[in-house]
Structures are given as structure tokens and as C-alpha cells.
C-alpha positions in Angstrom: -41.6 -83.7 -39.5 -39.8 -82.9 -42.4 -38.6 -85.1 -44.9 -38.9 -87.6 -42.9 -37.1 -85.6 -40.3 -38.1 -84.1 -37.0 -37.0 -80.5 -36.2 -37.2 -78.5 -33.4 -35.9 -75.5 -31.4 -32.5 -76.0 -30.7 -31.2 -74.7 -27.0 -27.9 -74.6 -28.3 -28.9 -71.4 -29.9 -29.3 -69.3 -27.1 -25.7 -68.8 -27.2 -25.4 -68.4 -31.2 -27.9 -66.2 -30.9 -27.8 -64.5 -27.2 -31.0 -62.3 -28.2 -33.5 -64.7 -29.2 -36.0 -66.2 -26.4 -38.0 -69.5 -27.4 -42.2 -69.6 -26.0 -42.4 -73.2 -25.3 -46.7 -72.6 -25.4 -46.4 -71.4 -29.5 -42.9 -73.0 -30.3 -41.6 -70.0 -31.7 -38.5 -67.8 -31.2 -38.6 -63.9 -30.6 -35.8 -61.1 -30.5 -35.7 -60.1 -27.0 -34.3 -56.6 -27.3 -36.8 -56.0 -30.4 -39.9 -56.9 -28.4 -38.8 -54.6 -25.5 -36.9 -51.7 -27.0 -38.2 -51.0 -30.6 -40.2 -48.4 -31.5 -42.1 -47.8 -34.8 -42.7 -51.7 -35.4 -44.4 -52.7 -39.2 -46.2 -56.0 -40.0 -43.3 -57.0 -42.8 -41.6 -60.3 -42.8 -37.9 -58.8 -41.4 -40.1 -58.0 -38.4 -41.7 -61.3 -37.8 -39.5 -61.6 -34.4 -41.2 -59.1 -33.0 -44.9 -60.0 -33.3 -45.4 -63.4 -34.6 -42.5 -65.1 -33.6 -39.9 -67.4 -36.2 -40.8 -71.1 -36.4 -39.3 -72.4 -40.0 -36.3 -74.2 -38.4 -34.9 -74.9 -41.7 -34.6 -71.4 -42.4 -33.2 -70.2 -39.2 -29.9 -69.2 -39.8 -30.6 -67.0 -42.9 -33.5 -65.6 -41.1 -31.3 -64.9 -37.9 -28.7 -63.3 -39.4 -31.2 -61.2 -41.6 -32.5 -59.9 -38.7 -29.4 -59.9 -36.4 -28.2 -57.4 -39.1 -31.2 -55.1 -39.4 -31.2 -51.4 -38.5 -34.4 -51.8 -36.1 -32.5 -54.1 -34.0 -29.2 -52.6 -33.9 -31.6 -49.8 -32.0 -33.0 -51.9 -30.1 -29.7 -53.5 -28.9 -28.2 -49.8 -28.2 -31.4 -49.5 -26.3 -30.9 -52.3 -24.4 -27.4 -51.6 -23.2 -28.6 -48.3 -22.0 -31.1 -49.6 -20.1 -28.7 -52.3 -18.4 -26.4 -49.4 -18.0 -29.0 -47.1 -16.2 -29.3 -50.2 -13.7 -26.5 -49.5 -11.9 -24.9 -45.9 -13.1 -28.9 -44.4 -13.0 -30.8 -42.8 -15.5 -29.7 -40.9 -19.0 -30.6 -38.0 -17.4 -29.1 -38.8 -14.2 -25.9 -39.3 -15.7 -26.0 -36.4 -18.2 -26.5 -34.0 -14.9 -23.9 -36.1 -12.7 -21.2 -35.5 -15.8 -22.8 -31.8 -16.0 -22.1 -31.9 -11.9 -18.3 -33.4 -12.7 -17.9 -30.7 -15.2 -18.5 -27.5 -12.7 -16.4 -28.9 -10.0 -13.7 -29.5 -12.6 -14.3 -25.7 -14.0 -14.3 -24.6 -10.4 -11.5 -26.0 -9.5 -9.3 -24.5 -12.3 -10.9 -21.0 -11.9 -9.7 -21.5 -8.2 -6.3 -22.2 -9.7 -6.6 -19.3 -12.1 -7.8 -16.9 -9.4 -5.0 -17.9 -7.3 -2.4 -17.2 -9.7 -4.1 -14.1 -10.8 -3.9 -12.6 -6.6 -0.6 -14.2 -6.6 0.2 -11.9 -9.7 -1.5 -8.8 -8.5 0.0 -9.1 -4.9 3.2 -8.8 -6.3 2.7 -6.5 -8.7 3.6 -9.2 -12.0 2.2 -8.2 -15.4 -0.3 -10.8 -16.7 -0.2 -10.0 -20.0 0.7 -7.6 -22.6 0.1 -3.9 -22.7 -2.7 -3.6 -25.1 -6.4 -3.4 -23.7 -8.4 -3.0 -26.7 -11.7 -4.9 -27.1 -10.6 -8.3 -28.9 -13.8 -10.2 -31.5 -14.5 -13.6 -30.1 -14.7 -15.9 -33.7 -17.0 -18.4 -32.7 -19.5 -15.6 -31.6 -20.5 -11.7 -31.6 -19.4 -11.2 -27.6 -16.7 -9.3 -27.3 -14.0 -9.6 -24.6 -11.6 -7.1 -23.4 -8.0 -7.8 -21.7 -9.4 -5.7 -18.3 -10.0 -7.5 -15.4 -13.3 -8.3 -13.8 -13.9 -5.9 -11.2 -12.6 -6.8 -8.0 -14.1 -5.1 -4.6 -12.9 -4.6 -1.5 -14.7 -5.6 2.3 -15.5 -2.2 2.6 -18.8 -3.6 4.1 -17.0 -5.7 7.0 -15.7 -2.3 8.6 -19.3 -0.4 8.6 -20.6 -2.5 11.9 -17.8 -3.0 13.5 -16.8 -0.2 16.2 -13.8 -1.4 17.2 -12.0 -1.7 14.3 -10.3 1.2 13.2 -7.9 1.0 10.2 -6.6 3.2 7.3 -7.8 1.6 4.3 -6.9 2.4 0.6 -10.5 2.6 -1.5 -9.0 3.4 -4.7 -7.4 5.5 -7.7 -10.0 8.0 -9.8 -9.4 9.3 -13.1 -9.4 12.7 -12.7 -10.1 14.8 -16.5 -10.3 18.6 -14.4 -8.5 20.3 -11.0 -10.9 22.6 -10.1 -11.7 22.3 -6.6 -15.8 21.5 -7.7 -14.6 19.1 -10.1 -12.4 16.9 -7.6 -15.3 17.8 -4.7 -17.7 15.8 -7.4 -15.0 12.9 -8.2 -14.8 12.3 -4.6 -18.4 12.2 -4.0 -19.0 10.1 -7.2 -16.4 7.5 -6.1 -17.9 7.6 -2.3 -21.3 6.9 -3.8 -20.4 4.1 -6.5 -18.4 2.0 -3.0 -21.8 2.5 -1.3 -20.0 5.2 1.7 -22.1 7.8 2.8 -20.5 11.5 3.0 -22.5 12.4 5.6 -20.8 9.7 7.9 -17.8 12.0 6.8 -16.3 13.1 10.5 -12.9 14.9 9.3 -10.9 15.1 6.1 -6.8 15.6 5.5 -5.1 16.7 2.5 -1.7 18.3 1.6 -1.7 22.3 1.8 -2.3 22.7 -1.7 -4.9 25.6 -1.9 -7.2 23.8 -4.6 -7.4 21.3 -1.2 -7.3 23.0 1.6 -9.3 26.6 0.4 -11.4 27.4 3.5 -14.2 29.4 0.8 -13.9 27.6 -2.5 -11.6 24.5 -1.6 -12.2 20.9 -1.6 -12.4 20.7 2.2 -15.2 23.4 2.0 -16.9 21.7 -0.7 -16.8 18.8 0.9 -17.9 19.6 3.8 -21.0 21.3 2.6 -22.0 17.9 1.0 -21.3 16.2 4.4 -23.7 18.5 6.0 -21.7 18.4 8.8 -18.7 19.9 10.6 -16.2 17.4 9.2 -13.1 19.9 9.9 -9.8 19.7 7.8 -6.6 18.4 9.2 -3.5 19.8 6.9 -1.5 16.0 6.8 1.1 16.9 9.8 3.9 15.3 7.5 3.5 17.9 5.4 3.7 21.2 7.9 7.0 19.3 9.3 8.2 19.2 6.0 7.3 22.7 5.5 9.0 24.3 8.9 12.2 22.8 7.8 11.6 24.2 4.6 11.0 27.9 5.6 13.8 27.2 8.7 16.5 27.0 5.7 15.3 29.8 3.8 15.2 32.1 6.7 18.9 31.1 8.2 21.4 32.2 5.5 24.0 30.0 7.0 21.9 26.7 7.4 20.3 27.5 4.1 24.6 27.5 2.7 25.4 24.4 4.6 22.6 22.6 2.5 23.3 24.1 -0.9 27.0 22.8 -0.4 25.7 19.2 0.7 23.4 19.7 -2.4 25.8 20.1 -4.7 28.2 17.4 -3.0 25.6 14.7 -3.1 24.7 15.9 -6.9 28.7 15.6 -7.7 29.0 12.5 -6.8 26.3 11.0 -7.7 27.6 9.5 -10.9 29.2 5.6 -10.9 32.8 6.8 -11.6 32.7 10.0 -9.3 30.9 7.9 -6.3 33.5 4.7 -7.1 36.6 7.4 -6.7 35.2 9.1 -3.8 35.0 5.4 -2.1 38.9 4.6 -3.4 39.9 7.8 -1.9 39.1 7.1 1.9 40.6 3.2 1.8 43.2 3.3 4.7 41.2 6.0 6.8 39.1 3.5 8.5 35.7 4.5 8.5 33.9 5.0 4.8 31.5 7.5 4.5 29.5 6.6 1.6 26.8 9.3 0.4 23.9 6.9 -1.5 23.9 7.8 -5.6 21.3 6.8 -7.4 22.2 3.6 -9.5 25.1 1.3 -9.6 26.9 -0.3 -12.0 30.0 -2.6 -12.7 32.4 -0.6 -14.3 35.0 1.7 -12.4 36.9 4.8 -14.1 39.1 6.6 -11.7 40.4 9.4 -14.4 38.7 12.9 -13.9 38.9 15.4 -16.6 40.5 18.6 -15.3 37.0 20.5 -14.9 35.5 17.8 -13.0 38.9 17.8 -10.8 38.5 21.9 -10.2 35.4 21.9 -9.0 35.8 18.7 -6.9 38.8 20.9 -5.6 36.5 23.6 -4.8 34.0 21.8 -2.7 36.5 20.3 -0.4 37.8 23.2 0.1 34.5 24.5 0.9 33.5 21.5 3.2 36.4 21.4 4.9 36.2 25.0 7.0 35.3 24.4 10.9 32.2 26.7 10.4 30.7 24.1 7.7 31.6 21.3 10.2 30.6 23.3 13.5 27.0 23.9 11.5 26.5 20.0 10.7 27.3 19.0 14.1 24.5 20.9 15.7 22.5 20.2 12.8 22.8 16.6 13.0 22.0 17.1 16.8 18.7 19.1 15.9 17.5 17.3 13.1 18.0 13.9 15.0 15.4 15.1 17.8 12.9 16.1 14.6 13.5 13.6 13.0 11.6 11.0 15.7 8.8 13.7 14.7 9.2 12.9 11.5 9.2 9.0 11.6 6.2 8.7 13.5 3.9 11.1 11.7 4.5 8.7 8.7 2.9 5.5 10.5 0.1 4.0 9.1 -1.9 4.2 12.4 -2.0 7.6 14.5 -4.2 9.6 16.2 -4.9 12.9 16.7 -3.9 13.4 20.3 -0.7 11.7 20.5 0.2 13.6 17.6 -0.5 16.7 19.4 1.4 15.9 22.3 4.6 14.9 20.2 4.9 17.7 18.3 4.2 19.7 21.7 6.9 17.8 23.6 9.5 18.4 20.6 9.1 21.9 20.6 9.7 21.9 24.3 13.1 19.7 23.8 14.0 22.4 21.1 13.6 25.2 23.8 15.7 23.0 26.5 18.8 22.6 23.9 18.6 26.4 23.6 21.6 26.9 26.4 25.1 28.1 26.1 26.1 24.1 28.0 24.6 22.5 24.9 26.3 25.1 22.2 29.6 24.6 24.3 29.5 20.7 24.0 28.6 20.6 20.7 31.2 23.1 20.0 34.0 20.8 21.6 32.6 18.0 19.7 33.5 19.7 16.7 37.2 21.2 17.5 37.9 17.4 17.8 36.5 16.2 14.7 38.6 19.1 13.1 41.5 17.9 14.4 40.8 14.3 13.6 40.0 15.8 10.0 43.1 17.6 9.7 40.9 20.7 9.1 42.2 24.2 10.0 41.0 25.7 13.4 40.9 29.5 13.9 43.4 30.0 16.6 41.0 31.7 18.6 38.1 28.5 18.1 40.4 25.6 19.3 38.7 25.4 22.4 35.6 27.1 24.3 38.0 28.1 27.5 40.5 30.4 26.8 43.3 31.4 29.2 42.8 35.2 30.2 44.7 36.2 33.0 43.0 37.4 36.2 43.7 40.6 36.4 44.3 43.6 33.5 47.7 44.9 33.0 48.0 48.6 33.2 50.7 50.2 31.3 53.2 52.7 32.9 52.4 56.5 32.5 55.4 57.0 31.3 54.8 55.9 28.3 51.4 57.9 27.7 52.1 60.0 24.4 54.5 57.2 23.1 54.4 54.2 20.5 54.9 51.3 22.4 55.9 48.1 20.3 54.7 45.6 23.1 52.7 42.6 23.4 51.3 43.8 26.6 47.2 44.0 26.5 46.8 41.7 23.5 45.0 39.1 25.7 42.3 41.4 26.1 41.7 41.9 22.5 42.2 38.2 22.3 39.1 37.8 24.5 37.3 40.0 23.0 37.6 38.7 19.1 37.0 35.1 21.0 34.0 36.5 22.6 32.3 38.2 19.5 33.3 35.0 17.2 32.2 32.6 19.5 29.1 34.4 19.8 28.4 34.5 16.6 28.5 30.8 15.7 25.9 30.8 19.5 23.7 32.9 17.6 23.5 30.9 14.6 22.7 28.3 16.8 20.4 29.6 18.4 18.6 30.9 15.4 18.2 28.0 14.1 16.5 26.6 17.2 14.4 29.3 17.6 13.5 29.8 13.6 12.3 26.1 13.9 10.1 26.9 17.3 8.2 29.9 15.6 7.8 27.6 12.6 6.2 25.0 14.6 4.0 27.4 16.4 3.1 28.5 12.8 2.6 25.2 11.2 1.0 23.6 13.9 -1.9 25.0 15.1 -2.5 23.0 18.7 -5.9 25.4 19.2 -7.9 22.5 17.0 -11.0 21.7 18.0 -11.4 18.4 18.3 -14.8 18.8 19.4 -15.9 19.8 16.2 -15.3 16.6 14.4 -17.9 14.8 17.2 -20.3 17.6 17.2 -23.1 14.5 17.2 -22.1 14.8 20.2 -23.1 17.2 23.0 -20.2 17.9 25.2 -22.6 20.0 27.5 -24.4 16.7 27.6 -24.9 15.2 31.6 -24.7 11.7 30.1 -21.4 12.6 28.7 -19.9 14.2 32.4 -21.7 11.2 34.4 -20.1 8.7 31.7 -16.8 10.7 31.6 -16.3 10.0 35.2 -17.1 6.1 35.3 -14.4 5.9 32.3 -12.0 7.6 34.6 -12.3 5.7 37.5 -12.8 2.6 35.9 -10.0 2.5 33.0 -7.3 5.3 35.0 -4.5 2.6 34.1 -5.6 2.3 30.4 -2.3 2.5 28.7 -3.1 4.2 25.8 -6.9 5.6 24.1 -6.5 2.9 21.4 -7.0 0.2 24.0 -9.4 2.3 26.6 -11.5 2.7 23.1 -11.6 -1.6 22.9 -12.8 -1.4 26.4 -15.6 0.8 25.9 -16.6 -0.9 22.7 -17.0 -4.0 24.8 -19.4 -2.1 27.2 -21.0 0.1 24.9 -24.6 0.0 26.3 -22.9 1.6 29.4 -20.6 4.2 27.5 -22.7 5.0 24.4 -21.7 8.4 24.5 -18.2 8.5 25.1 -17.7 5.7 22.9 -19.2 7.8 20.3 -16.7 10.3 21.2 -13.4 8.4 21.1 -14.5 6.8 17.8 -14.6 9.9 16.6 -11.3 10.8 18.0 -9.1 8.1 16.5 -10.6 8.3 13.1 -9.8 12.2 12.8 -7.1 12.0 10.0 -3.3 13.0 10.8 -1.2 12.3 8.0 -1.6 11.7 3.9 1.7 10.0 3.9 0.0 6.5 3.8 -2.5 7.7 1.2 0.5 9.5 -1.0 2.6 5.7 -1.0 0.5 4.5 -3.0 1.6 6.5 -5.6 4.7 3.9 -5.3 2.6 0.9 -5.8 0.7 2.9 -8.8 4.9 3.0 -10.2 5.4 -1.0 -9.8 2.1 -1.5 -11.4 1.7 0.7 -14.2 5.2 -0.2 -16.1 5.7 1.2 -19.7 4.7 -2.2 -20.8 1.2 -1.6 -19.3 1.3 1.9 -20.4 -2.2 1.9 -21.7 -4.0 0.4 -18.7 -7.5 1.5 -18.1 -8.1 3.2 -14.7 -10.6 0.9 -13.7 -8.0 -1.7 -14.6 -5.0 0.0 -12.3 -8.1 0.7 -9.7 -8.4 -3.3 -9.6 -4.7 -3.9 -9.4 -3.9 -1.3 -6.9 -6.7 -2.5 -4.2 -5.0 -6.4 -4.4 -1.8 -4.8 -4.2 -1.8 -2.3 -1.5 -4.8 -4.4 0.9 -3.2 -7.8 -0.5 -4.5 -9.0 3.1 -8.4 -8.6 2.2 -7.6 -10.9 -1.1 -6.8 -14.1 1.3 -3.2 -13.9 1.1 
């Protein structure tokens, strides 16, 4: 009681004061979240609803208040909300490594993002940034970054154990700082090394015909193949002795090497906008436009020539337009457009060795069958007509392969021996005979060219290679190997091609070890560098002049997502 008053704990407080909780057994009030939560407690007054509990109702609401406002139990209320928290989102921890969790697979799914754009880039050969690639200071530490790329690598190890896959892949560009054949022989083995690719594995090798390559005592192929330890022989790329007997072929006929020194110099005059743009004007109304391709277009079109460019545009159609020049293009075009099937396949990306070999044999033996007077005297109509249709002059004695002679020779009258006869009689036989020795000429050149391009072929392409040499792991004297050889035949005689006998075997390898071994050999002999050399295009499209300064191992990186965009999960 005081003054005269009762006073007691008040339940109405609970919700003026949601922390407090009342002990009926004492009658006094405590702070909940202090009693549970605070650390560090002293004995002082401000802490009496801690320990021993508040009971001076009159005081109560300063007291409350007081300690409602205290630093200890503002902790202690932070404390408690934590706690209630943890209840149902778990602990502190917990939810420091869920939000550390959240925080990877949001990273991870942005570098995704990133690394997608970044293929997308390099697939198509897009520029991701500027050309500089000097090391850049970080500010908020001492690491260093640099504009290259991280270092990208290709599957090389998903072809090592798998026998029937057999694909041309590109492994990458090397900086190259000498040419001498040992210091190439040790870039290549450096490079082979550093992708994890043994060179003793090395089972044949192709380059151009450059001597630094293809040396057989101090050349890369030699070096190389004394690092290989092994026979590994060289294949000089078959694109490149094609190229070669065309080459020689047009130096060694005078007339063929004329033809293409005029179409040179035809293709080089009008190779400009304005001269290309008036050479198209010039044929409208004549039906069909021949259109040589120039090397860049543009919008403007100037018909005027100055008088020099119209003199020596003069000159070439006079020289173009002679039935010898068109005679020549017409069998050329016939002769060229048999090599050239030659030429088209020996630039595929997948080939082997044998096929090859039989294409190159089987055009040399179509070369031989065109080499006939039926095929000159076809060709040789072709082109009277074309004259005609051209409104080029024809030698009287060329307009057609059959010329009327009569049957019989007319003999002229003794009478007249000793005399000067002003007749016309006997000129058909000189007729025939300046036909003859004309007509035989322009055969010869024909047949010169056909037979120029045969020896070059026999010359070029050597068709004594020994394949054997390239499996010497093999022992062709083997009786496994005759016993298996055999089987193969009478088990896979309708195989269509050794490509898909090769998939065969592969599947029943325990059976065909041997031979398997042998044709795997086989297909991987190298043919051609014409797939290697186009990536000298992709090395153009990436390397612009505003990445001029691009680090090798840089261009490396690009050109492997460029050129095998299919290993980057395109």
C-alpha cells in the first residue's frame, strides 16, 4: 500500500512494454530480450531488469523507458530478432553461405552469358575490344590484367582414343622469329609438345615444295622425321604439284604461254570501275554479257577514255580477236575443264591417299584419250562457228576442217612445157597443201599442250610412293596380315569406299587388329596443305588493322574458335 493506495503489476503493460515479463512467485518485472540475449551484464541500477527484477510501480514508466532506451538492450533486441529470424530462414551462418551460394550461381550465370557472347564474337570473327594489349594497373590492387584472352584449348584429347574418327584438325598459329629448316623443325616440336601430341605417333607429314620444307638432307621433313624416329615419309601437298604442271605447261608452250599473257593483260585492263563499267555498256544488245570479275566495285560510272587508254584497248581486241587466239581458248577451256575436277577435289578437307592416286592416274589417261585428230577436228569446228558468230576473220583456208579437193590431179598439156602459163589450173593442190601444213600446225599445238601436261604429271606426281612406309609398325610379310587380308576381302568385297570398310573394321577390331592398323594409317597419310594454308584467310578477318598489335597467343586463341567453331558448342 502506498499512500493509502494499493499498487500492483499492471497486465496492461505487456503491450506498452512488449519486452517485459512479470514472475508472479517475486512480483517483479524483467526485460525478456536482456535476460536472454545480453552479454557483459554489470550489477548497476540501469541493469536491474536483468538480475533483480523492477518492483517500484510508482516509478515504472521512467524506469521503463530508461531502460527501453539503453544501449545494452537495443543489443539485446537486435539479438533477439536474429534469433527469431534464424527460426525459420536458419542460422547466421547458414544464411551468410546460402547468400554466398546465390551469389556463385548469379556470377555463373553471367560468365555463361559473357562466355557466350565472347564464342559468339570469336566464331564470327567480331573484334571485342580495341587494339591495344598492353598490361593495364588494377587501382584497387597490385594484380595486373592484360586485354589477352584466357587461353582457350581445343579437344585434342577426344580424338587420341577414338580409331574411327579421322578428321583434319587445325591445332594452331606459332610465332616463328627464324626460317631455318632446324629452327621451324624445333617450333614444330615445341608446339607438338606444349598440346600434349607425341611426334613419335607422327605417321606422314605434307608441306608445300619449298626446299627449307621439303629438303630430303637438311629439310624440315628430314628433321622431322629424325625426331619421329620413325619412317613418317613426306607427301609434297598434291594441290601444289597441280599447280606447278600448269605452271611449267605454260612456260614450255610459247603459244599457250601468249594466250595467257594476253588474258593477263585483258583481265588487268579492265580491272578498274570505269573500264569494267564500259566494257559491260559495250555488249548491251548482244545478248549474252561476259563479265570478267574486277576487284572492287563502286557506284560511280565514267564512260570517257583518254586516248591512251583507248589505243591500247584498241590493241588488245585486235589481238583477241584472231581465230588462232580463239581456236587456243577453245581447246583450252576443254582441257583445263577435265583438270580442273583434279583440281577441286584435291582442295577438299577430307581425302586420302589412294583415291587421290587413282584421280590423278585416271586424268592423265583422259588427257591421253583427247590426244586424236576426232577431238582436234571437233573442237576446231566449234571454233570456226564462234568466229563467225564473233564476226572474227577466218583464214580462207581455216573455215572448215573438209576441204573440197578434187579426185583426181590435173595434168597439164605438154605442149605447154617450156612456157609461162597464166592459169588457175593446179592451185587446188597447193590449196591442200597450205591447208594441210596450217591445219597441222594448230594439231600440233594441241597436241603439245596435251602431251607437255602428261610428262608434267608424270614428273609432278610420283605414283611409285610407298605407302607401306608410312605403316612400317606394320609387317606386311606378317601371316596375320595375309590371313586377315583375306577375311576383309570376302567379308566387306561390296564396301563402297575404304572410309566406310575402315568403320567396319574399327567395329571388329579384335578380329582385324592388324589391318585396322594398316588402313588407319592409310587415311591419315596427308594429301593436300590447301586446308591448312585457308587459314591464312581466317588469320586476315581476325587480325584487322584495328587489332594490329595482337599477341600470337592471342590470334592462336581466336583462330582455334574460329576455324573449329564446332568444338566451342556452336
Amino acid at each position: 500500500m502506498i499512500y493509502n493506495k494499493y499498487r500492483s503489476f499492471n497486465s496492461s503493460w505487456y503491450s506498452k512494454y512488449p519486452w517485459i515479463e512479470y514472475s508472479k512467485q517475486k512480483d517483479r518485472i524483467y526485460c525478456y530480450y536482456c535476460r536472454h540475449f545480453a552479454i557483459n551484464v554489470s550489477n548497476t541500477s540501469g541493469h536491474v531488469f536483468i538480475k533483480q527484477g523492477y518492483c517500484d510501480w510508482k516509478q515504472i514508466t521512467d524506469c521503463t523507458l530508461k531502460h527501453q532506451n539503453s544501449a545494452i538492450h537495443k543489443l539485446s533486441l537486435e539479438k533477439y530478432k536474429a534469433y527469431k529470424t534464424s527460426k525459420t530462414s536458419g542460422a547466421v551462418s547458414c544464411q551468410v553461405n546460402n547468400f554466398t551460394q546465390q551469389q556463385i550461381l548469379k556470377n555463373r550465370y553471367v560468365l555463361k552469358s559473357l562466355i557466350r557472347i565472347v564464342f559468339y564474337c570469336a566464331r564470327q570473327d567480331i573484334s571485342l575490344r580495341g587494339h591495344r594489349n598492353e598490361k593495364i594497373k588494377m587501382s584497387d590492387d597490385n594484380d595486373s590484367t592484360s586485354n589477352s584472352s584466357a587461353s582457350v584449348t581445343t579437344e585434342i584429347e577426344q580424338f587420341k582414343n577414338q580409331d574411327c574418327i579421322i578428321k583434319e584438325r587445325f591445332l594452331g598459329f606459332i610465332l616463328l622469329k627464324n626460317l631455318d629448316a632446324q629452327s621451324l623443325c624445333d617450333t614444330i616440336h615445341k608446339f607438338l609438345v606444349n598440346i600434349n601430341l607425341d611426334i613419335t605417333k607422327c605417321i606422314a607429314q605434307s608441306y608445300d615444295g619449298a626446299s627449307v620444307m621439303s629438303g630430303c638432307n637438311n629439310g624440315v621433313q628430314s628433321k622431322i622425321r629424325e625426331l619421329s624416329k620413325n619412317a613418317c615419309p613426306y607427301v609434297h601437298c598434291y594441290a601444289h604439284r597441280l599447280n606447278l604442271v600448269l605452271v611449267d605447261t605454260a612456260k614450255k608452250v610459247e603459244a599457250l604461254d601468249e594466250i595467257i599473257g594476253l588474258l593477263e593483260a585483258i583481265y588487268a585492263f579492265q580491272s578498274s570501275t570505269i573500264r569494267h563499267n564500259a566494257f559491260i555498256q559495250a555488249q548491251k544488245g548482244c545478248g549474252k554479257i561476259i563479265e570478267v570479275p574486277q576487284h572492287c566495285e563502286t557506284r560511280w560510272n565514267v564512260l570517257k577514255f583518254k586516248k591512251k587508254e583507248a589505243a591500247e584497248a584498241r590493241g588488245l581486241l585486235h589481238q583477241f580477236s584472231s581465230f588462232h587466239v580463239i581456236l587456243t581458248l577453245f581447246y583450252l577451256d576443254d582441257i583445263l575443264g577435265h583438270i580442273n575436277n583434279l583440281s577441286v577435289y584435291l582442295q577438299k578437307s577430307s581425302l586420302d591417299i589412294i583415291k587421290c592416286l587413282k584421280l590423278v592416274k585416271s586424268t592423265k589417261m583422259l588427257l591421253q584419250n583427247m590426244r586424236n585428230e576426232d577431238k582436234f577436228n571437233k573442237l576446231f569446228d566449234e571454233s570456226v562457228i564462234a568466229a563467225q558468230e564473233l564476226n572474227i576473220t577466218i583464214p580462207c583456208n581455216q573455215t572448215t576442217t573438209t576441204i573440197s579437193i578434187p579426185s583426181r590431179k590435173m595434168n597439164l598439156s605438154s605442149k605447154l612445157n617450156n612456157s609461162f602459163v597464166y592459169s588457175t589450173v593446179g592451185k587446188n593442190n597447193s590449196l591442200k597443201l597450205k591447208t594441210d601444213n596450217e591445219k597441222y600446225e594448230t594439231q600440233c599445238q594441241y597436241f603439245e599442250i596435251i602431251d607437255t601436261i602428261i610428262q608434267e604429271i608424270n614428273y609432278r606426281f610420283d605414283e611409285n610412293i610407298d605407302i607401306l612406309t608410312a605403316v612400317d609398325a606394320c609387317d606386311p610379310n606378317s601371316k596375320t596380315i595375309a590371313s586377315q587380308s583375306i577375311l576383309v576381302k570376302n567379308m566387306f568385297e561390296n564396301t563402297p569406299n575404304i572410309v566406310e570398310l575402315h568403320k567396319e573394321l574399327t567395329i571388329m577390331k579384335p578380329a582385324f587388329q592388324e589391318i585396322n592398323e594398316i588402313i588407319t594409317r592409310v587415311l591419315v597419310i596427308p594429301v593436300t596443305s590447301t586446308t591448312a594454308e585457308r587459314s591464312f584467310s581466317a588469320m586476315r578477318r581476325i587480325k584487322t588493322y584495328l587489332r594490329s598489335t595482337m599477341t600470337s597467343e592471342r590470334l592462336h586463341n581466336y583462330a582455334i574458335l574460329s576455324i573449329e567453331r564446332e568444338l566451342s558448342g556452336q
